[in-house]
C-alpha positions in Angstrom: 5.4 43.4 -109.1 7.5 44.4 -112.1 8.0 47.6 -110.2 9.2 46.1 -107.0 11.7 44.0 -109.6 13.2 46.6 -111.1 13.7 49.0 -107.8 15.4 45.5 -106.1 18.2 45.6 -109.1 18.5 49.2 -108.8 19.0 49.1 -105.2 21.9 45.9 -106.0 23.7 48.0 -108.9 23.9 51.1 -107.0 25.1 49.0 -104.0 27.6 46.7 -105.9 28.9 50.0 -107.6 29.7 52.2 -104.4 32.0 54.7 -104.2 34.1 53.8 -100.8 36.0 51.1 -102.1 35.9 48.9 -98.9 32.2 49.1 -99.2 32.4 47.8 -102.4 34.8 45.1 -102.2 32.6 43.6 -99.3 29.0 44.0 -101.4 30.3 42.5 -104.7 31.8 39.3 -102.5 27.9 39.0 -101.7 29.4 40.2 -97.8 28.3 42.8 -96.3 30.4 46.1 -94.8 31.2 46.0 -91.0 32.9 48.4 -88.6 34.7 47.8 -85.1 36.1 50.1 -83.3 39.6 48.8 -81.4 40.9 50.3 -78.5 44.4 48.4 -78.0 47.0 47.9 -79.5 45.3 50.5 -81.5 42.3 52.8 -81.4 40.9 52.8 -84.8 37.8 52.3 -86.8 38.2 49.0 -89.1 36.1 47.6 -91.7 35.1 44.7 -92.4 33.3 42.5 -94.8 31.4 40.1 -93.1 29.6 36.7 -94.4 26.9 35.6 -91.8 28.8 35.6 -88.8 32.7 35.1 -90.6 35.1 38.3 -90.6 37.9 39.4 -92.6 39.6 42.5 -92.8 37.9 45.0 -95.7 41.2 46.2 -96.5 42.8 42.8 -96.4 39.3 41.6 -98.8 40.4 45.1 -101.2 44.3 43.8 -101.2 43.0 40.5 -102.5 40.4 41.4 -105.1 41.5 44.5 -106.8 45.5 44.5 -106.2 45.9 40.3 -106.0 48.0 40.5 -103.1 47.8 38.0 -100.6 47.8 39.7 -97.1 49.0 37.5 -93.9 45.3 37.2 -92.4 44.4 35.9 -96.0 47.4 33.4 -96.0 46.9 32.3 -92.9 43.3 31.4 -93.6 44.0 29.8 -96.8 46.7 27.6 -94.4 43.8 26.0 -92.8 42.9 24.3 -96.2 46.3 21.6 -94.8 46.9 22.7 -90.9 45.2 23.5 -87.8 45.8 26.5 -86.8 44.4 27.1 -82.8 45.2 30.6 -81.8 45.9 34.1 -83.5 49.9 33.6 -82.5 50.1 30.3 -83.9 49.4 31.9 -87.4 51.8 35.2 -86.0 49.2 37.2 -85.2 48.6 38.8 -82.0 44.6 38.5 -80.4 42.6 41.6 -79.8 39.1 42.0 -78.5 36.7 44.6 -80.2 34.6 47.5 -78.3 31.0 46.2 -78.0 29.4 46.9 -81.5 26.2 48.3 -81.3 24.6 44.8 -80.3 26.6 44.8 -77.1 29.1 41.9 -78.8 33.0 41.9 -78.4 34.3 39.9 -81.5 38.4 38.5 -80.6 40.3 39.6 -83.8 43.6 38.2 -85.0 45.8 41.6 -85.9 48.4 40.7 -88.3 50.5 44.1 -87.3 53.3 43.7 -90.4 50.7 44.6 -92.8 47.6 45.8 -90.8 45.1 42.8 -91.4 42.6 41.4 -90.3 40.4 38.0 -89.7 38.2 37.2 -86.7 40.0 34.5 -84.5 36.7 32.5 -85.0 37.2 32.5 -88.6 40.8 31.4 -88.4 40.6 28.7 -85.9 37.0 26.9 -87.7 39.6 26.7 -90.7 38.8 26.7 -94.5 36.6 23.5 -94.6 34.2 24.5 -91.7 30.3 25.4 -92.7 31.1 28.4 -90.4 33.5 29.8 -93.4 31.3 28.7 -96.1 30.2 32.1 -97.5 33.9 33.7 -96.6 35.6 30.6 -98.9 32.8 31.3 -101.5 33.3 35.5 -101.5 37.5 34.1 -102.4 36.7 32.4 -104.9 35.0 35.5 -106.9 37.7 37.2 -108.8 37.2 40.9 -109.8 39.2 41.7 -113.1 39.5 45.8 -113.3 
């Protein structure tokens, strides 16, 4: 038992510690690391960290953590604490669907293009207060002092 202990806190430290700094930022929020691939308005790669089934840009989660710069997905979301927010272009954002991920599921993502972030439209339009942001609001309210 000890043994299977002390090879669980191993296996946390190494992961908390990871060298990818996206990676990182996602496993010390208690999130987890996430890729889509996009094919319009841009074909990229993008991480993110996900908690249960709530996304957010791992960039915009890195901007916030390590730099303490608010990115517009990140305002936007905190808006939601005072006002409904409906649609990706209400908060200025413009709606894009994901390829399939490797579970066959699309996921509609709110591109914020003036400073490349992210948050899933789901995310954004439950709002701050919803259980379905519970573990997203909880990963912002860590703060990582470097």
């Amino acid at each position: 038992m000890k043994s299977i202990l002390i090879s669980f806190l191993v296996l946390i430290s190494v992961s908390a510690f990871a060298t990818n700094p996206q990676i990182r930022v996602c496993n010390i929020t208690t999130g987890y690391f996430w890729s889509l691939d996009i094919s319009g308005p841009i074909d990229n790669n993008i991480g993110f960290c996900k908690y249960n089934e709530s996304l957010i840009g791992s960039i915009t989660q890195m901007k916030y953590f390590f730099d303490h710069e608010e990115t517009k997905a990140m305002n936007a979301f905190q808006s939601t604490k005072i006002q409904n927010i409906d649609s990706c272009e209400m908060a200025g954002a413009i709606e894009i669907i994901s390829d399939r991920d490797d579970n066959g599921i699309e996921y509609s993502l709110c591109f914020f293009r003036s400073d490349f972030s992210f948050i899933s439209k789901k995310s954004l339009t439950e709002g701050w207060a919803s259980p379905f942001n519970e573990k997203l609001v909880k990963a912002l309210s860590i703060i990582i002092r470097n």
